[in-house]
C-alpha positions as semicolon CSV with decimal commas, in nm:
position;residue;x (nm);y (nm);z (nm)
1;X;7,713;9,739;11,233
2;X;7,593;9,866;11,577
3;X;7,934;9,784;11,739
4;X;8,106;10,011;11,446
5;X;7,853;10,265;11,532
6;X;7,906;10,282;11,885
7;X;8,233;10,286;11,881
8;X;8,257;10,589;11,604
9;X;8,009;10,787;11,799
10;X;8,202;10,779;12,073
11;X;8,501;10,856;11,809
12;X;8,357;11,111;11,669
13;X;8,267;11,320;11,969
14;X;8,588;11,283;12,147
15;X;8,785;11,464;11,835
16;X;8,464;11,714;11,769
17;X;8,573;12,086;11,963
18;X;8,204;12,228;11,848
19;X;8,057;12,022;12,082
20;X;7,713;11,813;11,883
21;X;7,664;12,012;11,609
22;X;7,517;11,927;11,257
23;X;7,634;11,585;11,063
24;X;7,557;11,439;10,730
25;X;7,577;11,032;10,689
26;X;7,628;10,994;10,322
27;X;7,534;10,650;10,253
28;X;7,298;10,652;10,527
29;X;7,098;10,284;10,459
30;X;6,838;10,255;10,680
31;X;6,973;10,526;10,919
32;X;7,100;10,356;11,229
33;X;7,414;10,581;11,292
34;X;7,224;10,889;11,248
35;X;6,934;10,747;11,458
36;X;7,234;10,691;11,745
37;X;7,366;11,081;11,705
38;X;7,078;11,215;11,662
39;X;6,977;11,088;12,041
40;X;7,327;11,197;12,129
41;X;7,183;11,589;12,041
42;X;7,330;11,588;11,661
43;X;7,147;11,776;11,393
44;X;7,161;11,491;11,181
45;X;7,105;11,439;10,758
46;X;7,167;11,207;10,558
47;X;7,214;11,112;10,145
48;X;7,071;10,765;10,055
49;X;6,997;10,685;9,698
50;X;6,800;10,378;9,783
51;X;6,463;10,435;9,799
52;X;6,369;10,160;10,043
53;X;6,647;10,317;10,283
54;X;6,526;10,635;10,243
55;X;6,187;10,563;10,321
56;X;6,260;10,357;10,657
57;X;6,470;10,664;10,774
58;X;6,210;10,905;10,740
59;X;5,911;10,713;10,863
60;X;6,113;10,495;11,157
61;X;6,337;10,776;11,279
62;X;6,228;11,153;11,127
63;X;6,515;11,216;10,957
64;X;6,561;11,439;10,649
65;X;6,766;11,245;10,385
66;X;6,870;11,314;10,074
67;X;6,790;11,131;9,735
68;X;7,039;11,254;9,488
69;X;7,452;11,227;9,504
70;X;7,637;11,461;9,727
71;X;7,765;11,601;9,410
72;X;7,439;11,648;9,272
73;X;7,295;11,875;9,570
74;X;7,482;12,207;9,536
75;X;7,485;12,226;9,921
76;X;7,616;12,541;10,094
77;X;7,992;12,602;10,181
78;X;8,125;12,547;10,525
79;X;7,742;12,394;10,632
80;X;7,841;12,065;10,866
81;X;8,043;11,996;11,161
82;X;8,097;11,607;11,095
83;X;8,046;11,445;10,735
84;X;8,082;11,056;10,748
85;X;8,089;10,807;10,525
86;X;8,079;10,418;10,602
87;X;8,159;10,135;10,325
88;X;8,086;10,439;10,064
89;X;8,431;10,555;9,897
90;X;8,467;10,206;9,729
91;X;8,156;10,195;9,557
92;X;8,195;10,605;9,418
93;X;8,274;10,618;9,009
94;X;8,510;10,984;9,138
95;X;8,698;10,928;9,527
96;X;8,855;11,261;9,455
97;X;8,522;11,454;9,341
98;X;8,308;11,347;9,674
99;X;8,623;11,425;9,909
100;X;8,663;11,774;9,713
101;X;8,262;11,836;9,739
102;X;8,264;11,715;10,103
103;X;8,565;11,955;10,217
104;X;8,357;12,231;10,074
105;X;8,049;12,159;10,274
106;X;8,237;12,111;10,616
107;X;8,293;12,419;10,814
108;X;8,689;12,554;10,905
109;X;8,777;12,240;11,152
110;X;8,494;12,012;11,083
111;X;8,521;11,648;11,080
112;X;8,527;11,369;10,754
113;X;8,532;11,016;10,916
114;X;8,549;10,747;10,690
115;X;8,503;10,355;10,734
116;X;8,600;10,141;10,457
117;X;8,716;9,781;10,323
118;X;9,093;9,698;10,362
119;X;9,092;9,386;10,079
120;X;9,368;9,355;9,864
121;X;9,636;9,174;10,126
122;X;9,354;8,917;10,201
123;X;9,331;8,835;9,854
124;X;9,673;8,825;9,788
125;X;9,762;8,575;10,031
126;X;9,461;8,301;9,932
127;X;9,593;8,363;9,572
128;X;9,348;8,198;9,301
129;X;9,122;8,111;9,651
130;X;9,014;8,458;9,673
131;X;8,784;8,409;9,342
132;X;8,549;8,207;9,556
133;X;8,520;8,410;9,866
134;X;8,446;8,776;9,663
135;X;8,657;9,030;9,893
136;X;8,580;9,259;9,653
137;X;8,247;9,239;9,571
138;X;8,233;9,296;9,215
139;X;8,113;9,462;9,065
140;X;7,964;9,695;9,361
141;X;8,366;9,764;9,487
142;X;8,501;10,002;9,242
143;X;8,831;10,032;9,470
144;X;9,017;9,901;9,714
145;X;9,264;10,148;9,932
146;X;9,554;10,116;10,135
147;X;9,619;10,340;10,424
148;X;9,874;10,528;10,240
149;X;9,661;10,579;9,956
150;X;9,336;10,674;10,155
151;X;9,608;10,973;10,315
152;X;9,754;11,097;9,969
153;X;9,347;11,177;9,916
154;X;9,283;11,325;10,208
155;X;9,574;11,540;10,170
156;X;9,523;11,590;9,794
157;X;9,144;11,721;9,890
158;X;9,253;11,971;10,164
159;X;9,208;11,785;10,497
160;X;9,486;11,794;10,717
161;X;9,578;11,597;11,068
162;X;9,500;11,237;10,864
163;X;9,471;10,931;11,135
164;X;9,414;10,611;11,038
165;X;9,279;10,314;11,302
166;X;9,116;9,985;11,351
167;X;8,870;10,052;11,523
168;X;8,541;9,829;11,610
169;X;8,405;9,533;11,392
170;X;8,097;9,393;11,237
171;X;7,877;9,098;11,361
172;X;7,787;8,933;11,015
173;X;7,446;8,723;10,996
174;X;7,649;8,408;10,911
175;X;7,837;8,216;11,233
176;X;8,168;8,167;11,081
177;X;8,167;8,494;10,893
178;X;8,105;8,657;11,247
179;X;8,315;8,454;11,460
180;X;8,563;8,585;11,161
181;X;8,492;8,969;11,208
182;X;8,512;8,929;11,624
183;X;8,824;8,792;11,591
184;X;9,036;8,913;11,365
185;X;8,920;9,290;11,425
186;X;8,982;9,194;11,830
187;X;9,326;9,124;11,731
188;X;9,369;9,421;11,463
189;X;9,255;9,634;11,718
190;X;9,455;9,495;11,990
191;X;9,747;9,498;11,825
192;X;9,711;9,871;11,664
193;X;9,693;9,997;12,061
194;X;9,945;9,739;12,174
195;X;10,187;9,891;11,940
196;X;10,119;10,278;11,993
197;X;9,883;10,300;11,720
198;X;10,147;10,228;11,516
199;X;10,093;9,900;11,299
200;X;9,795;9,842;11,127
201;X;9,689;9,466;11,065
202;X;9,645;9,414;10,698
203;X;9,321;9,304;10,538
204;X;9,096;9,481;10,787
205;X;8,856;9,736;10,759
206;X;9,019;10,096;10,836
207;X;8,817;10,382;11,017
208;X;8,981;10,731;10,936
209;X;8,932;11,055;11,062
210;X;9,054;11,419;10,870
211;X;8,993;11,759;10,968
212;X;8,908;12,034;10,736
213;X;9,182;12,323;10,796
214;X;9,060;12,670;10,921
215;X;9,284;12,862;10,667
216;X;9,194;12,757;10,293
217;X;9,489;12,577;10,132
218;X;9,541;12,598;9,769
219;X;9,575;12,300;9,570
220;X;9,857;12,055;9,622
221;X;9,788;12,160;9,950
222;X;10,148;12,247;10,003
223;X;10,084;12,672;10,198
224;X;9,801;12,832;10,272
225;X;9,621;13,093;10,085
């Protein structure tokens, strides 16, 4: 993941106006992104349900983390600059209810920055294949979005100024699996600049960024209040 998390720090701080504020990593694992920001100057937190995870981040890098759901932690309103979330929104039983709970706790123009699994084209086009290779994980993946869909949530939740990207890829364990991620995300990335951030290659992981308005919408998100 380190090339994912360099590449969405540097993300991340080019579209932040506070300058390095406070950030919550929901999902955090062992704590390598927030390990990176928090050297950057971020506040950092983070919400990991896994006890082994949560143990490595607070002895290896003195972090705070959290044990329970972001639902479950009745955090204050308007309380982080940047909330991010990588390979999470898949595995959630409620998208809607964590995107609703993490508006809330971003402050007027904070930051939600999501990286997830783009699966279903993939498995469309190796037909009864697929069943062998697992895109989806199961049972872990509860969902798999499309970029349309991942905006009609966004917008549904209250976030406004929705991008969608390719942006940075993984370096599995396995050869072929990583020779796999270099070049196919080389080439989804490529192309997605190539073409004025137009055209995004199917069957890639997505990165997308939403900001939280400064005037409270109501719901439907249509005027605001």
């Amino acid at each position: 993941m380190k090339p994912v998390f360099d590449k969405s720090a540097d993300l991340i701080e080019s579209r932040t106006k506070s300058g390095r504020g406070g950030l919550l990593d929901i999902g955090c694992g062992y704590g390598f992104f927030l390990q990176e920001m928090k050297c950057r100057g971020w506040k950092v937190e983070g919400i990991e349900i896994s006890e082994v995870g949560r143990q490595f981040v607070r002895e290896k890098w003195g972090i705070h983390v959290y044990s329970q759901p972001l639902e479950g932690l009745a955090l204050s309103e308007n309380l982080f600059d940047v909330v991010t979330l990588f390979y999470v929104i898949e595995h959630v039983d409620d998208p809607l209810a964590l995107l609703k709970e993490v508006n809330r706790i971003l402050k007027p123009g904070g930051l939600v920055f999501l990286r997830w699994p783009h699966s279903t084209p993939i498995i469309r086009i190796l037909g009864p294949y697929s069943r062998k290779s697992d895109l989806y994980h199961t049972p872990y993946h509860l969902y798999d979005f499309s970029p349309r869909t991942m905006e009609k949530m966004l917008s549904y939740c209250g976030f406004r100024e929705i991008e969608t990207m390719i942006k940075g890829n993984t370096r599995p364990s396995k050869r072929f699996n990583r020779w796999a991620s270099v070049i196919f995300g080389g080439v989804g990335e490529a192309v997605y600049y190539l073409s004025r951030r137009h055209f995004l290659l199917p069957g890639i992981s997505k990165t997308t960024l939403a900001i939280k308005p400064t005037e409270r919408l109501c719901q439907g998100n249509q005027t605001p209040i």
